[in-house]
N, C-alpha and C positions, 0 to 999 in steps of 0.2 A: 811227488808233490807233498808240501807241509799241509800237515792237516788244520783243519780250522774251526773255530765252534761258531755255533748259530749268531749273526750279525747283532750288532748291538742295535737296540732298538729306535727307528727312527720316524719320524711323520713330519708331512707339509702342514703350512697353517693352515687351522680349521679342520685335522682329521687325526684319527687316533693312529697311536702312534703301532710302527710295527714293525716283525722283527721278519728274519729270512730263515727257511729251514735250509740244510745246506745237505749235500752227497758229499758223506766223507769218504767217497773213494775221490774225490775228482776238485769237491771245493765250491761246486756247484750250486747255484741257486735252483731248489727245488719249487717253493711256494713263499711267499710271506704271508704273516697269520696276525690280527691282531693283539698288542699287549691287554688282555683285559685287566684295568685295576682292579680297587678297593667298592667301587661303587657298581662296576660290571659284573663281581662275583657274589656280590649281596642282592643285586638286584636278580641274576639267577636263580641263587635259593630261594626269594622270596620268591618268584613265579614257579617255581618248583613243589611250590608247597600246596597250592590247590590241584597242581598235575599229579600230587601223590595221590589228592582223595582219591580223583577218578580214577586213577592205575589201582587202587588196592580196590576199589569200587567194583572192576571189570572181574575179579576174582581168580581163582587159579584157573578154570578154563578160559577165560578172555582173554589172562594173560598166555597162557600158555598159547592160544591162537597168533597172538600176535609176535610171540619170540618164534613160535615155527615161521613164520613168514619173516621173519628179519633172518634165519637161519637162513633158509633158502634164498633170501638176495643176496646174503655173503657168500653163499657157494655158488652163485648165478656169476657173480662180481668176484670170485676168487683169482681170476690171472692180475685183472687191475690191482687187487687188495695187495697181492705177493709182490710186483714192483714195484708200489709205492713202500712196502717195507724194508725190501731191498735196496731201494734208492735213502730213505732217511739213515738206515743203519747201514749199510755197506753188506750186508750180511748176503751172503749166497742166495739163489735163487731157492735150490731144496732144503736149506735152514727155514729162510722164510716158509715155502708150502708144508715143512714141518708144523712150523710152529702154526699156523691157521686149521692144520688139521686138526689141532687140541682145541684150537681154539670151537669151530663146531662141534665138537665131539660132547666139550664141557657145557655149550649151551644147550644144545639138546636135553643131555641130563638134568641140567637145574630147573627145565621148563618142566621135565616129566616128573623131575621126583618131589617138586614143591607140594606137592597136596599130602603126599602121605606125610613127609617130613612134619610139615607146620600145619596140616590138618586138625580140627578139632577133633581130641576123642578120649574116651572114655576112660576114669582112672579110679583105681580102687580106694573105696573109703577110708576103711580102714576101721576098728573094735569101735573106736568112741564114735564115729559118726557112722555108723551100717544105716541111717535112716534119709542120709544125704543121697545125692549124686552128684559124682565130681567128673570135670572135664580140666582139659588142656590142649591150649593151642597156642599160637605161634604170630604175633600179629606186625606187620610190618611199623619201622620204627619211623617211618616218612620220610625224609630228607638223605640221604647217604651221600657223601663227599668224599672222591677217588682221587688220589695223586700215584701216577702211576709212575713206572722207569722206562728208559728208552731201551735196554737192552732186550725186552722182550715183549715191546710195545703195544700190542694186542692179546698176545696170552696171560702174561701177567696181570695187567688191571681188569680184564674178562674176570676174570677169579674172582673180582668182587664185585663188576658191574652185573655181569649176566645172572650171577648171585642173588643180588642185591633188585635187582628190579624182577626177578623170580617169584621174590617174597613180599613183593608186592609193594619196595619202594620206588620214587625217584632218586634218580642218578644224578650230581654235577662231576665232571670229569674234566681234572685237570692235565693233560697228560707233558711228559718230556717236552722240555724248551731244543731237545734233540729229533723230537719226531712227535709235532705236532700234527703235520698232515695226517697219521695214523689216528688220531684222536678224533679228527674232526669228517676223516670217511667214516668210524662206526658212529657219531651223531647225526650225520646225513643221513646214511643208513638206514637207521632206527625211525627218522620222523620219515620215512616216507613210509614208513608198515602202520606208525602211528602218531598220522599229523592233526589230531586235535588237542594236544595239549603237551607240552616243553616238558615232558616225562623223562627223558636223556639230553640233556646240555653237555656241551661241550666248551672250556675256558680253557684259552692258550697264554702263553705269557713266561715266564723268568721264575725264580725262588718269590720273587714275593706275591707273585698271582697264586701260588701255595699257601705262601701266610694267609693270606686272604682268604681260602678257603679255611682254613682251621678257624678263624675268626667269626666265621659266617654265620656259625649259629647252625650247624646241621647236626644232625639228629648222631650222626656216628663218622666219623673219621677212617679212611681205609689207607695204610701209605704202605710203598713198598718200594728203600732206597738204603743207601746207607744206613748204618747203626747211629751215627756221628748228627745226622738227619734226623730221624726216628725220634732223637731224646728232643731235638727242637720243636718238632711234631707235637711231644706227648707235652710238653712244657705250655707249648702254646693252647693246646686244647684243654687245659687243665686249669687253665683262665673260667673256662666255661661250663667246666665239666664236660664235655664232649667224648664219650666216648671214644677210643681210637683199638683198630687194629694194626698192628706195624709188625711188617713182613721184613728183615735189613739182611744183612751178607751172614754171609757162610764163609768156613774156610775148610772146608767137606773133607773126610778122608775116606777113602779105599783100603779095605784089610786084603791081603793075601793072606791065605791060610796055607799049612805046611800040604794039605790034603786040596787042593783048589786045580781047576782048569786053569794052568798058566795061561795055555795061549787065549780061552778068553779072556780070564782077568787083563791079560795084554792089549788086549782089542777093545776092551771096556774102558779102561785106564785112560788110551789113547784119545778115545772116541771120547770121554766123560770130562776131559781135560780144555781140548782144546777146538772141539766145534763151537759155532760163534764165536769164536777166536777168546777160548775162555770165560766171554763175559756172559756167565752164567751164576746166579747165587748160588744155585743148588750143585755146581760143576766140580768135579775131583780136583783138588789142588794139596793135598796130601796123600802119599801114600807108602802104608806100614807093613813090609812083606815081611813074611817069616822065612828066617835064616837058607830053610831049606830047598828052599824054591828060586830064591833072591839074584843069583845070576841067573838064572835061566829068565826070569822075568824080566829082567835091567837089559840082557839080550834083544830080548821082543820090542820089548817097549822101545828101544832104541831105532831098531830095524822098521819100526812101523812109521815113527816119530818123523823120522829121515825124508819118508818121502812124500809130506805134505807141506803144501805152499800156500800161502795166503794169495789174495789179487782182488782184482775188483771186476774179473769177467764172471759171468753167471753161472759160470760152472768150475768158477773156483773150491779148493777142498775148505776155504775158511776167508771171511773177510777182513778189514780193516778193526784197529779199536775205536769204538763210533766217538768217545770223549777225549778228546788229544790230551786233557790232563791227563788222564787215563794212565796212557803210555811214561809218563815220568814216573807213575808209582810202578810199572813194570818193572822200570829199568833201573829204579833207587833197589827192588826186590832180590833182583838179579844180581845186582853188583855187591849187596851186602852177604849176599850167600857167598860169592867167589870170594868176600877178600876177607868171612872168618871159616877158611877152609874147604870151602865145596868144591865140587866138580860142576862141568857143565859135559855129559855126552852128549848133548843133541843142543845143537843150537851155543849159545854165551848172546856179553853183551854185544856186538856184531849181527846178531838176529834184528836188534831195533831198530826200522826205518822207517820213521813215522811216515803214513797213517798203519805201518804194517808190523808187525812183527811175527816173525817166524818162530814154532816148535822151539821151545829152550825146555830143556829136560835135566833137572840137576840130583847129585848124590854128596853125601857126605856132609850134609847141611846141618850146623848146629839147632837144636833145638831150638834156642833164642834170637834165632836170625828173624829179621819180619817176612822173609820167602814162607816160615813154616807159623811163625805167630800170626800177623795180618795177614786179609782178604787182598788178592794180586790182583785178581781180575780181567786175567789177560791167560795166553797159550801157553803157560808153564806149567810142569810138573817139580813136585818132589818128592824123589823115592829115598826110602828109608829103610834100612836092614835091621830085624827084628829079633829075639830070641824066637816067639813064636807067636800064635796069633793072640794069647793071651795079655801078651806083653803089648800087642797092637792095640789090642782095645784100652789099656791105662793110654797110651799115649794119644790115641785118636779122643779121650773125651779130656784132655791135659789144656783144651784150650775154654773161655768162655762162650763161644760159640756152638751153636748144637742147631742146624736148622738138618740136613739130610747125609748122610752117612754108605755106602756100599759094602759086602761082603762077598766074598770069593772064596766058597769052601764046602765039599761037598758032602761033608758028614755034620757040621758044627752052623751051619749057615744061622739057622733060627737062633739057637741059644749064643750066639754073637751078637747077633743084632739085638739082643733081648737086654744087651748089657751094656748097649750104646744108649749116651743121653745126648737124644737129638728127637726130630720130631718123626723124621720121617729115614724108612734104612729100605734098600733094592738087595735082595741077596741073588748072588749069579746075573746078575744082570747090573745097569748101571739107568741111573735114572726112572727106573717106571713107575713110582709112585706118582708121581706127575703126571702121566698118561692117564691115571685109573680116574675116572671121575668120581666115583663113590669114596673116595679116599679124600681124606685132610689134609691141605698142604700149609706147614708151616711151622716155626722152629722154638726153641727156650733160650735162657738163656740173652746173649746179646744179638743174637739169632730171630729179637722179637719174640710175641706172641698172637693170640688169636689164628683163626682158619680161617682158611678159603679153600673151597673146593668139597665134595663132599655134605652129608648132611650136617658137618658141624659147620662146614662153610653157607650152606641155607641160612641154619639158626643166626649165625654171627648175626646177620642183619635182621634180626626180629628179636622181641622179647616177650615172654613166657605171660600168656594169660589164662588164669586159673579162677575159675568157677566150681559153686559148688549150688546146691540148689535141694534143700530140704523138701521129703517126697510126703512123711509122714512123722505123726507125734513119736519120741521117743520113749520104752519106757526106764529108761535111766537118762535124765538128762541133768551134768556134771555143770553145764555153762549157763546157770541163771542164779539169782539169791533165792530162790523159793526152794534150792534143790533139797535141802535137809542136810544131816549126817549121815540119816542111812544111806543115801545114794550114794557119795562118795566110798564107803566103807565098801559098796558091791562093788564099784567100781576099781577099787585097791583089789578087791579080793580075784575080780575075772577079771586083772593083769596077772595077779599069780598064777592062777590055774592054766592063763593061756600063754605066759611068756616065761613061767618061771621056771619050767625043767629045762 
């Protein structure tokens, strides 16, 4: 079946108008959802905006009361949560119960670690003020606006909603015109643990129910979509000054080292490549093995590669690509690697049959191909023979992108990754920085900037309140006209003594 994208948006007279979420395995009408305009996502944030008093009001045990209870309805409601992700993304049954198991795992953490994180507490004065007391804390910014992706439609914008209302903002949540139902189960969700005041909204709609939110006038911007996006994002918020964090693509490499576990490196590569059918930001789609390893690993990789299938049963090894544009930049990828010189072991162009395409595994790819410059975003590999791992690392940081990065190597693992510019590196393993909640997820470069996840992903959505609070007279005091010369002359003199050897 041709795959299809979500119906163009339509309404009866007299009702707003609306659009169809579709099953891109089947083409199927899942839900329709309405297109909120200009005036729907304005009128959001302003009602948002007294639900932030009271949310930062209830304080970090209140909140925290209230996210353990929205936790536990999502794990009460977890079989329904998984097929409705399944159904808007095509994506496997155990992709999906993957990805919601992050999804709990990360809000747990941001309920538990908000206090210490953005807690007020106590900080050193320091020689000129010993007579002060000083504090810092963390105070939510009110308002935060999330535009999320469809590819990983609850993990991903989690990152900054369960973040973000941890620390004690309101949430408006724009998500995917791909998988709007997932949007609007975690705003359901949410008001039933806390139904006195529109503390998590939910706005469905197209690219310009996004503008509209960058417009809106909120307190901080969170996007995470293309690069190409991203700069439309930061342009339009920049109208208003609006803060933004913007999360966009990857085009991730994997080093094999001459000293590495091939067959896991193999099993990693495989698995880092092309579950959810590639579209993953943080997903291997280069990879630089060193010379000495290099068939043995092109062997594996092959052999593994072989015997997975896309489909749309629930116990398929990988689903559909959920955006049917999608699949044309596969196949432009594809075809430009084969026709300046490469191979295809696994897979060619004959893999793509939209909504599906099958394991394509290529070698011998020029540098300047878009297979190894752009983001593919689909089930391909490109393996690359190396001199050694040293020569992997100039060439894994050769592009502008730098969001996350793998290593495979069982002596050099750390001091590899130490020499990657990216944000985030898995050594021997593939992907787990994403898993760790206490860790930062997010990239340099064209890769974006800002966190989520982690205590820098707390702060993102707060800003630094510093107090200081004079306990007693001092007796050298530098900062008034009554001070004298002698004061300052003591004051020049105990910097030398105390900072000058």
């Amino acid at each position: 079946m041709t795959q299809t994208a979500p119906t163009k948006p339509s309404r009866a007279d007299g009702e707003q108008k609306r659009f169809a979420s579709l099953d891109p395995r089947t083409g199927e009408v899942i839900a329709h959802h309405p297109v909120h305009g200009e005036a729907d996502v304005r009128a959001a944030v302003e009602s948002a905006r007294p639900a932030a008093v009271f949310w930062a009001g209830l304080g970090f045990d209140g909140r925290r009361t209230r996210l353990d209870a929205w936790r536990r309805l999502l794990v009460k409601r977890l079989d329904e949560f998984q097929t409705l992700i399944s159904a808007e993304t095509g994506k496997s049954a155990d992709d999906a119960r993957t990805e919601l198991a992050l999804v709990i795992d990360h809000l747990h953490w941001a309920a538990r670690q908000a206090p210490k994180t953005l807690g007020k507490r106590k900080v050193r004065p320091g020689m000129l003020m010993y007579n002060h007391a000083a504090t810092l804390e963390y105070l939510p910014l009110g308002v935060v606006g999330v535009i999320g992706p469809w590819n990983y439609p609850a993990f991903t914008p989690m990152g900054s909603i369960a973040y973000a209302l941890a620390a004690g903002n309101a949430v408006v949540f724009k998500p995917s015109e791909f998988t709007p139902g997932v949007g609007v189960f975690l705003g359901a969700t949410f008001a039933e643990v806390v139904p006195e005041h529109p503390v998590f909204q939910v706005v469905t709609g197209f690219g310009e129910t996004g503008a509209a939110l960058c417009a809106a006038g909120v307190d901080k911007l969170a996007f995470t979509g293309s690069t190409p996006t991203g700069r439309k994002v930061m342009a339009s918020c920049a109208a208003t000054l609006t803060p933004v964090l913007v999360e966009c693509g990857g085009k991730d490499p994997l080093i094999v080292a001459e000293d590495a576990d091939v067959r896991g490196a193999a099993e990693a590569t495989v698995w880092g490549g092309i579950f959810n059918a590639g579209q993953t930001c943080a997903g291997v789609e280069r990879v630089y093995v060193a010379d000495a390893v290099y068939d043995e690993f092109v062997k594996l990789v092959v052999e593994k590669a072989k015997k997975l299938r896309p489909g749309g049963e629930p116990d398929a090894d990988f689903g559909p690509i959920t955006m049917p544009k999608q699949v044309e930049i596969i196949k432009s990828h594809v075809a430009d690697a084969l026709e300046r010189g490469g191979r295809a072991v696994v897979g060619g162009l004959e893999s793509i049959r939209p909504p599906y395409v099958e394991p394509v595994v290529l070698v011998d790819v020029p540098d300047d191909s878009t297979a190894v410059t752009d983001e593919t975003f689909g089930p391909t590999l490109v393996l690359t023979r190396v001199a050694d791992a040293d020569e992997a690392v100039r060439r894994a940081n050769s592009l502008p992108y730098g969001l996350g990065a793998t290593v495979f190597s069982r002596n050099r693992g750390e001091e590899l990754a130490d020499k990657l510019r990216c944000g985030m590196v898995s050594v021997n393993s593939v992907l787990a920085y994403a898993s760790v909640p206490g860790l930062p997820f997010g990239g340099v470069g064209d890769s974006g900037f800002g966190r989520i996840h982690g205590e820098d992903g707390l702060r993102e959505f707060t800003y630094a309140h510093a107090v200081t609070r004079k306990r007693f007279a001092a007796a050298l005091n530098p900062m008034t006209y009554e001070r004298g010369s002698r004061t300052i002359r003591h004051v020049v003199r105990l910097v030398k003594v105390l900072y000058g050897r």
